[in-house]
Each structure stands twice: as C-alpha cells, then as structure tokens.
DRENRO-151447 format. One record per residue (C-alpha): residue number from 1; residue in three letters; x, y, z. Coordinates in steps of 0.05 Angstrom, whole numbers. Layout:
N
<koltor><k>NUM</k><r>ALA</r><xx>X</xx><yy>Y</yy><zz>Z</zz></koltor>
...
***
This chain:
119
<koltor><k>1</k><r>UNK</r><xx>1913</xx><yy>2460</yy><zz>1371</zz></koltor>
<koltor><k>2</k><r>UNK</r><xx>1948</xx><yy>2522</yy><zz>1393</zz></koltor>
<koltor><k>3</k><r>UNK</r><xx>1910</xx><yy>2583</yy><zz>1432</zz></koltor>
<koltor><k>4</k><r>UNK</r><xx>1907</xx><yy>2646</yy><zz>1398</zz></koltor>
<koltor><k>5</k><r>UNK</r><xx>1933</xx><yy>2673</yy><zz>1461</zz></koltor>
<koltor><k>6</k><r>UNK</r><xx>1988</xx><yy>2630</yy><zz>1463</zz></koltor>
<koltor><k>7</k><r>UNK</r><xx>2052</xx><yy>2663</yy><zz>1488</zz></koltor>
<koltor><k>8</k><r>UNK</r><xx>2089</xx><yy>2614</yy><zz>1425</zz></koltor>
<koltor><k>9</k><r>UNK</r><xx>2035</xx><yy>2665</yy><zz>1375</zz></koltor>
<koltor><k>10</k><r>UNK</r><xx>2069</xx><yy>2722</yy><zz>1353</zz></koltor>
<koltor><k>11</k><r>UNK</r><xx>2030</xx><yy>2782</yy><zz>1379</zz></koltor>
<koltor><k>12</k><r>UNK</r><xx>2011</xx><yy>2814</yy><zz>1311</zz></koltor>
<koltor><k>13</k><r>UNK</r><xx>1983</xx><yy>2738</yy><zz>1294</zz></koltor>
<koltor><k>14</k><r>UNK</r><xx>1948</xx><yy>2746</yy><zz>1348</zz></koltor>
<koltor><k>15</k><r>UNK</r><xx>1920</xx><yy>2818</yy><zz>1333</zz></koltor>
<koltor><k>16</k><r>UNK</r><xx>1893</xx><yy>2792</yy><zz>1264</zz></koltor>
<koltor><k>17</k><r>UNK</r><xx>1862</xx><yy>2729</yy><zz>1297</zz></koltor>
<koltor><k>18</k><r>UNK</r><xx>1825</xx><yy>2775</yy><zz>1339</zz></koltor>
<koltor><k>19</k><r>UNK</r><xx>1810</xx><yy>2823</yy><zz>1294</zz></koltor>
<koltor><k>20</k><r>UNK</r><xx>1783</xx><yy>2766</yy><zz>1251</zz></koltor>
<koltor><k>21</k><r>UNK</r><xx>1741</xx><yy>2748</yy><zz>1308</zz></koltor>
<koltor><k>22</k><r>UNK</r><xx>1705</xx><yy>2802</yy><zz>1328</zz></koltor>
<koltor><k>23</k><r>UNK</r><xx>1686</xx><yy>2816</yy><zz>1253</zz></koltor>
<koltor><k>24</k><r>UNK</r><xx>1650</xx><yy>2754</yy><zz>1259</zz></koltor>
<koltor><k>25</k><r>UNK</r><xx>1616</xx><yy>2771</yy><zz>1315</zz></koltor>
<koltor><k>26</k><r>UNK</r><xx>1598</xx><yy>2841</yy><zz>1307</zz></koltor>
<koltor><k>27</k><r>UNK</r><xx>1572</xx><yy>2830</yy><zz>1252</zz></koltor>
<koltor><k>28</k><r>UNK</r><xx>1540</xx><yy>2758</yy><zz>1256</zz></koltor>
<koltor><k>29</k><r>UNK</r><xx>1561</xx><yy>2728</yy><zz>1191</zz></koltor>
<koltor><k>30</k><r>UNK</r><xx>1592</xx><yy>2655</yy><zz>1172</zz></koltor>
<koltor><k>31</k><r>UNK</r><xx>1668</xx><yy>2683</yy><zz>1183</zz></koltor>
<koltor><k>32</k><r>UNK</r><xx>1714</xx><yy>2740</yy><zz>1196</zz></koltor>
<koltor><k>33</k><r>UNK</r><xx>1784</xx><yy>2754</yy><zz>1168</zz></koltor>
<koltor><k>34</k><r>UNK</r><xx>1839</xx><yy>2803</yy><zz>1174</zz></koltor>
<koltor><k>35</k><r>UNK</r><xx>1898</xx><yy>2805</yy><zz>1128</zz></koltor>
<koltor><k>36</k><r>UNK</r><xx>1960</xx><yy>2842</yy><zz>1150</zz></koltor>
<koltor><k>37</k><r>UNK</r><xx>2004</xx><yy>2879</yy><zz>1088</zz></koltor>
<koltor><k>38</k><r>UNK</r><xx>2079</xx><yy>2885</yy><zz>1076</zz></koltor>
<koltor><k>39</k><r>UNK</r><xx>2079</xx><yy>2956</yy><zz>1110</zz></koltor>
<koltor><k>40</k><r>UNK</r><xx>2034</xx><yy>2931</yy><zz>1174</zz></koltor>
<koltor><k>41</k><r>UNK</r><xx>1969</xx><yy>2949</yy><zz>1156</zz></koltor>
<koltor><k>42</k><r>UNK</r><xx>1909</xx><yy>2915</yy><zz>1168</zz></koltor>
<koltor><k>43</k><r>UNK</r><xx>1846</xx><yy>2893</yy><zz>1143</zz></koltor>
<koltor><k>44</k><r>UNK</r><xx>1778</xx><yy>2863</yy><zz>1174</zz></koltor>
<koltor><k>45</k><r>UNK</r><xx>1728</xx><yy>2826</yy><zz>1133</zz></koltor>
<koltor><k>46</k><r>UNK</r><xx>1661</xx><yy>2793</yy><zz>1143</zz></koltor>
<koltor><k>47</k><r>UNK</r><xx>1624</xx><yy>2744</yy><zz>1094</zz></koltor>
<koltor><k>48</k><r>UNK</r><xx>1588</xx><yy>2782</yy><zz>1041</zz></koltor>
<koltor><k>49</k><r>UNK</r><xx>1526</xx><yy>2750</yy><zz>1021</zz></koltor>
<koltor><k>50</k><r>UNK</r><xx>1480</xx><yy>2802</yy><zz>975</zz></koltor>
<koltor><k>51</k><r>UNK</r><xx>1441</xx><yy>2774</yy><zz>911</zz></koltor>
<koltor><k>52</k><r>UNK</r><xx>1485</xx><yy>2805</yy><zz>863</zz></koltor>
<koltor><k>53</k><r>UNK</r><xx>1552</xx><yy>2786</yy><zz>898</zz></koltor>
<koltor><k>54</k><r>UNK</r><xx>1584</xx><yy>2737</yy><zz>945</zz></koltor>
<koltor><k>55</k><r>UNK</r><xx>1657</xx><yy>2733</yy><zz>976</zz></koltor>
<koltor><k>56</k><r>UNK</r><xx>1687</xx><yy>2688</yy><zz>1033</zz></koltor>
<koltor><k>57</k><r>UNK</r><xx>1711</xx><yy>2739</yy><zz>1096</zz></koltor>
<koltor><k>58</k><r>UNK</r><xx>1779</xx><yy>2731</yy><zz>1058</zz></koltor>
<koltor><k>59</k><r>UNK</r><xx>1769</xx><yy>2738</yy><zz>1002</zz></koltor>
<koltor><k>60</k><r>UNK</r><xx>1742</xx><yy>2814</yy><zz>1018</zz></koltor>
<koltor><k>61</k><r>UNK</r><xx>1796</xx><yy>2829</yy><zz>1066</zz></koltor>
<koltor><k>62</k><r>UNK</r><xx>1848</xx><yy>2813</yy><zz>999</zz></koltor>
<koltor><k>63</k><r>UNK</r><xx>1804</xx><yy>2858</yy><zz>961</zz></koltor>
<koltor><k>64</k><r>UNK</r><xx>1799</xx><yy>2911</yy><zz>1015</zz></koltor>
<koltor><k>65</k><r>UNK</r><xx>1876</xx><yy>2899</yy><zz>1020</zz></koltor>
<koltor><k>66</k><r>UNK</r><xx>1886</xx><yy>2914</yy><zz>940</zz></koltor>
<koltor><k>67</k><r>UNK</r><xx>1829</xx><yy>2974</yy><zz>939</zz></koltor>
<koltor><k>68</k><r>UNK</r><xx>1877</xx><yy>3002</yy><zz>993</zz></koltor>
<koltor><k>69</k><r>UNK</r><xx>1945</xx><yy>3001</yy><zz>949</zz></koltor>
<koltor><k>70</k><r>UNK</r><xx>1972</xx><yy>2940</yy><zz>988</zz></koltor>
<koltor><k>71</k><r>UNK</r><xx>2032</xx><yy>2908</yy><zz>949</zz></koltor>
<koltor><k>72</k><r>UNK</r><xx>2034</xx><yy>2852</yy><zz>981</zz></koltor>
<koltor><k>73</k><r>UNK</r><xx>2013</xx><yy>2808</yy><zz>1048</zz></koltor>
<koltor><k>74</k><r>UNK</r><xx>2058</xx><yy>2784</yy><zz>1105</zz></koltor>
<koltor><k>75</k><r>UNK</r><xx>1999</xx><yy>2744</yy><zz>1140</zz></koltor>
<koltor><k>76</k><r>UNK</r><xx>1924</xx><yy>2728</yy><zz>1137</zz></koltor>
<koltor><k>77</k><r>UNK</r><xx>1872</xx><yy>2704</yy><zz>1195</zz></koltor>
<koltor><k>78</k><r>UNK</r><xx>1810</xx><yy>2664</yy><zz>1186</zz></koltor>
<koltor><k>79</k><r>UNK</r><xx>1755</xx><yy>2650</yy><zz>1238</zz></koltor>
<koltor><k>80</k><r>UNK</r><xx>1707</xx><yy>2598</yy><zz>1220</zz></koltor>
<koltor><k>81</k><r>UNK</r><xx>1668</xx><yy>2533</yy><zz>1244</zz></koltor>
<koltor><k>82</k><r>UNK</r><xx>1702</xx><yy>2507</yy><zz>1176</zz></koltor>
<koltor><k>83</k><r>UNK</r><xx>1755</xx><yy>2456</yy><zz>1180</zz></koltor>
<koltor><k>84</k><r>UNK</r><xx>1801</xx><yy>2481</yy><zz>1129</zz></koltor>
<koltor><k>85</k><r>UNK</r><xx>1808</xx><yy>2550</yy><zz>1089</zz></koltor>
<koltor><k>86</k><r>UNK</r><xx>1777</xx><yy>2538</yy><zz>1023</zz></koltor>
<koltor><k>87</k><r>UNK</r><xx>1812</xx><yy>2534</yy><zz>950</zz></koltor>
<koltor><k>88</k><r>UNK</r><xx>1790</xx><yy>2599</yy><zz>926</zz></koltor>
<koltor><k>89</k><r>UNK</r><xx>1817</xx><yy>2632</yy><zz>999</zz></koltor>
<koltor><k>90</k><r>UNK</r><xx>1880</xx><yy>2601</yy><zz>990</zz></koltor>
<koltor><k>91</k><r>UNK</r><xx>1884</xx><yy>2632</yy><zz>910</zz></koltor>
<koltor><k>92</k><r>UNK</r><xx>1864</xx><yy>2702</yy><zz>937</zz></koltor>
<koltor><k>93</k><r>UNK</r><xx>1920</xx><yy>2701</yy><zz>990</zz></koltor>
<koltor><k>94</k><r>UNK</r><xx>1970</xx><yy>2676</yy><zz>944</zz></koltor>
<koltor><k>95</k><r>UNK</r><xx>1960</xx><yy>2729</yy><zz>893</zz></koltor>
<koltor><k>96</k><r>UNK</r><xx>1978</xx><yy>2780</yy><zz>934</zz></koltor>
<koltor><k>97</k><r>UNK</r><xx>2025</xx><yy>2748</yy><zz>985</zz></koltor>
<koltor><k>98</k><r>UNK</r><xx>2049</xx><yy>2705</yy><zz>946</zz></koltor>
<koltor><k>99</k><r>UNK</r><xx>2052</xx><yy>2621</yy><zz>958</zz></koltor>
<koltor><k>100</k><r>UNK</r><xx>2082</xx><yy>2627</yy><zz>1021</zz></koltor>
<koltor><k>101</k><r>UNK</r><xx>2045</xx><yy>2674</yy><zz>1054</zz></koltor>
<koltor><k>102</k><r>UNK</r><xx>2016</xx><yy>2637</yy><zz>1118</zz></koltor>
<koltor><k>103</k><r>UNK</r><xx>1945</xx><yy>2635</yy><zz>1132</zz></koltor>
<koltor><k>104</k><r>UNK</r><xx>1919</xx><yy>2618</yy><zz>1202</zz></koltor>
<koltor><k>105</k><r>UNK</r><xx>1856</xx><yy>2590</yy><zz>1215</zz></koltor>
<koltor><k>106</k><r>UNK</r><xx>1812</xx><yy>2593</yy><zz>1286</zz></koltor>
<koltor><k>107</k><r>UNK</r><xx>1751</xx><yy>2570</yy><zz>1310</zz></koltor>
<koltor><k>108</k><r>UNK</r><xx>1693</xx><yy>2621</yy><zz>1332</zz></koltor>
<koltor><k>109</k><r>UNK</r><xx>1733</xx><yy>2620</yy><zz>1404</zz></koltor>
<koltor><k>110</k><r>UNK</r><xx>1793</xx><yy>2648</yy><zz>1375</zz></koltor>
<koltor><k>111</k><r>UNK</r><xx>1842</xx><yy>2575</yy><zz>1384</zz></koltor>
<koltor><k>112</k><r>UNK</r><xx>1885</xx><yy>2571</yy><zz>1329</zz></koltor>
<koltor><k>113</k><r>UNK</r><xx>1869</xx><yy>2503</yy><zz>1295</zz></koltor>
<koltor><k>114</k><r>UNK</r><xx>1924</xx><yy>2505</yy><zz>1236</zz></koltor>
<koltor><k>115</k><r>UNK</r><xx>1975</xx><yy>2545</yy><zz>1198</zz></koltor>
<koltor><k>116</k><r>UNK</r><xx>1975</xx><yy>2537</yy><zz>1117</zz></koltor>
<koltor><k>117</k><r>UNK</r><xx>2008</xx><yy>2570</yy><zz>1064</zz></koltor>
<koltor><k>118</k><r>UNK</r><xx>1976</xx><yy>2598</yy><zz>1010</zz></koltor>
<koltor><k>119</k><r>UNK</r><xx>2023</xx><yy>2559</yy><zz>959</zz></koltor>
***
C-alpha cells in the first residue's frame, strides 16, 4: 500500500488523489474521482445517483473530461471503500486515455491501494 503522500507519488498523482478525495467528502457520496488530460487539466467527480441517471465518480469525471474538449487522459484517481475500480470505470478511462492510461485507486484516507491500467 503506498501513501498518497508518498514522496515515491508523483506530485500531480498526488493532486488528483486529493482532489478525488475531497469530492467525496464535500459532497458525501459513495466515491470521488479526478481525471487529469493530455494538456494538464483536471476534473473532479462525485457519484451521481438521480432516478433518471446514474454514473460511477469516474465515469462523470471522463464525461466532464470529453464535455470539456479533452483529447485524451494522461491519468485518473479513484477514492472508494471498493477494492478494485470497476469494469465499466476501466472502459470509460480507456476510451479516452487509451489502454494504458493508469488509474490509481485510494481508500477514503487518501492511501493509494493500487495502480491499474485501463487496458
């Protein structure tokens, strides 16, 4: 398990971890996410939950990503209590990023728990 403020976590890692966190928290849903583009933007994410739609924090933060005119994805963060990033998280960071786009997921307190691609 590596610390999301581990010195070995490069810094804009770390920025989406935390910006993945406190989504989570401000705005008490299941999990946050932040995706970071090929120019070095950003994008924060909650859980969307409404009767007539539902998306994983991730899944927004791609589609926030693509509303914006990103081309593509260097990096994505997920915070959950899940222990592993789910199938259809995976697809969403793959079509933009591409399969080797690396997708880190943490646990509500921020510790990195595992790196996967999205390939």
């Amino acid at each position: 398990m590596t610390d999301s403020n581990a010195p070995d976590l490069d810094p804009e890692d770390r920025k989406i971890v935390t910006l993945a966190r406190s989504a989570r928290a401000r705005n008490g849903v299941p999990e946050g996410a932040a995706v970071r583009d090929d120019t070095g933007r950003t994008y924060v994410a909650g859980t969307v939950t409404l009767d007539s739609l539902r998306l994983t924090a991730l899944q927004t933060a791609v589609a926030m990503a693509v509303a914006s005119g990103a081309k593509s994805l260097e990096a994505a963060a997920l915070v959950t209590e899940a222990e592993s990033v789910a199938a259809a998280d995976l697809a969403a960071v793959r079509d933009l990023g591409g399969a080797g786009t690396p997708v880190l997921l943490a646990g509500p307190d921020g510790a990195v728990r595992s790196t996967v691609t999205a390939g």
